[in-house]
C-alpha positions in Angstrom: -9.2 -7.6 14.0 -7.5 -5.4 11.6 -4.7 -2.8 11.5 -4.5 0.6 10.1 -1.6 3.0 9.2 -1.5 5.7 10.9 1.5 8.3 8.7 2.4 11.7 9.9 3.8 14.3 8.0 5.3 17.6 8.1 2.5 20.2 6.8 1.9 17.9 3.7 -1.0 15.9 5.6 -3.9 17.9 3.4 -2.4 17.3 0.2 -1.1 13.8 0.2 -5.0 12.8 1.8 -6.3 14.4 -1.5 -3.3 12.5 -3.4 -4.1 9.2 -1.6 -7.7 9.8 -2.5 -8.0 10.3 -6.0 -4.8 7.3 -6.5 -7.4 4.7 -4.4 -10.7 6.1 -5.0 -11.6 6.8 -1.9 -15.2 6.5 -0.8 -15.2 9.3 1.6 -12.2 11.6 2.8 -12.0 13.7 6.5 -9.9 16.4 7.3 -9.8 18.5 10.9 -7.0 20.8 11.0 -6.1 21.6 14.6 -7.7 24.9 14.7 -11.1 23.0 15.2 -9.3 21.3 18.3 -10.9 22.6 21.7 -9.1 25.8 22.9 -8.1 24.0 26.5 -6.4 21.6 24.7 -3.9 23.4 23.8 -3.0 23.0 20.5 -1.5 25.3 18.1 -4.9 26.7 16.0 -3.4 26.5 12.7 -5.9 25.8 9.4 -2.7 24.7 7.4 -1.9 21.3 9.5 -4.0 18.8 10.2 -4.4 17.2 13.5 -6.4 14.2 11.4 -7.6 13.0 8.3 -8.5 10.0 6.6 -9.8 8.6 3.4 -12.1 5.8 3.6 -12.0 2.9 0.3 -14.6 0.3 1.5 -13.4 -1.0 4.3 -10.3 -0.1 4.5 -9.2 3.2 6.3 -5.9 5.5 6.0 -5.1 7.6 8.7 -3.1 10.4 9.0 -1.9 14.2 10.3 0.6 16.3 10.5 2.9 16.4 13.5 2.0 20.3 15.3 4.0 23.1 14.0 7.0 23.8 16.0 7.9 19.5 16.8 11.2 18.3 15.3 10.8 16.5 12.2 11.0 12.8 11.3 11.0 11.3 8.4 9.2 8.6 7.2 11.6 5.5 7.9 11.2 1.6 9.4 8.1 0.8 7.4 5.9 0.8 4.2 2.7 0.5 3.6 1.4 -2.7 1.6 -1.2 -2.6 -0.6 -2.8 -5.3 -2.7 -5.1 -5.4 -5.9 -7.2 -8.1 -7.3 -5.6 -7.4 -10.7 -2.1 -7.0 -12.7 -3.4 -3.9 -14.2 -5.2 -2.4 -11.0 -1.7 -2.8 -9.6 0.5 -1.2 -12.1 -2.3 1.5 -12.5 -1.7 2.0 -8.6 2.0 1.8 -8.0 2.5 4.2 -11.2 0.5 7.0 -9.6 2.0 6.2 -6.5 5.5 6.5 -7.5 5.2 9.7 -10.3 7.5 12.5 -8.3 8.3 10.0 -6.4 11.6 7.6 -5.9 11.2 3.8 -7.3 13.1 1.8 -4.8 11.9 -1.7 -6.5 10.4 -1.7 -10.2 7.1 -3.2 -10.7 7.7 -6.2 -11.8 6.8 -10.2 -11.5 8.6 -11.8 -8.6 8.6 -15.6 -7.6 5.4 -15.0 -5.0 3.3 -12.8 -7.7 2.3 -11.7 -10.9 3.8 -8.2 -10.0 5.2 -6.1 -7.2 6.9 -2.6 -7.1 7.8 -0.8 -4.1 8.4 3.0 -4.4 8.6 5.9 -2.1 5.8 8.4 -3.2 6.5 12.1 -3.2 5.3 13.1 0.4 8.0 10.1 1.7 5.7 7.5 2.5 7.3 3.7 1.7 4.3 1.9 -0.5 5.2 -2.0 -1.6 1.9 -2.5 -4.3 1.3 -5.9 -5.3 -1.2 -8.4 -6.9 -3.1 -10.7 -4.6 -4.3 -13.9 -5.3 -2.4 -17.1 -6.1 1.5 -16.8 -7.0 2.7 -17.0 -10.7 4.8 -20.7 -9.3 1.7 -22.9 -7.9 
């Protein structure tokens, strides 16, 4: 079983899957913009917002799209997305880029349950919490 975010955004969907992308590496990245949807549908046919993308890293998946043009907007609020490295640097690396134009709610730092953790807000709004897996600086 696994899980996988699902974020929506405002008309920023394209950008922020090319900024997730090159942050993670990403094996492979998608992108339909709801002009490809099926005219019955009936979805508004704009190239500018997609109605879904993802980047694939391994086996992990992001998903995302932008809500259509037209719906209210809501910002990103009651969650973050975790993510964790295999090393101190891989983190720091990550939650650097992550957070550049960004807000830092939590510096990256060591904690009592790891070598380092950082939570930040990058600049498209999405809640991140990067930290280093593995056994905890304590045992």
């Amino acid at each position: 079983m696994s899980f996988t975010p699902y974020i929506f955004f405002d008309g920023t969907c394209s950008d922020a899957v090319d900024f997730y992308a090159k942050v993670f590496g990403a094996d492979s990245v998608m992108k339909m913009p709801y002009s490809e949807a099926p005219p019955d549908v009936g979805l508004p046919a704009t190239d500018d917002r997609m109605m879904h993308a993802q980047i694939n890293v391994g086996d992990t998946v992001l998903m995302c799209s932008d809500n259509p043009e037209g719906s209210p907007k809501i910002p990103q609020a009651g969650f973050a997305v975790s993510h964790v490295t295999k090393t101190l640097a891989e983190a720091q690396s990550t939650f650097a880029k992550l957070s550049e134009g960004g807000l830092v709610v939590m510096p990256f730092e060591a904690t009592f349950f790891t070598e380092g953790f950082g939570m930040c807000n990058d600049k498209f709004g999405t809640p991140w919490m990067i930290m280093v897996g593995g056994e905890t600086p304590n045992s």
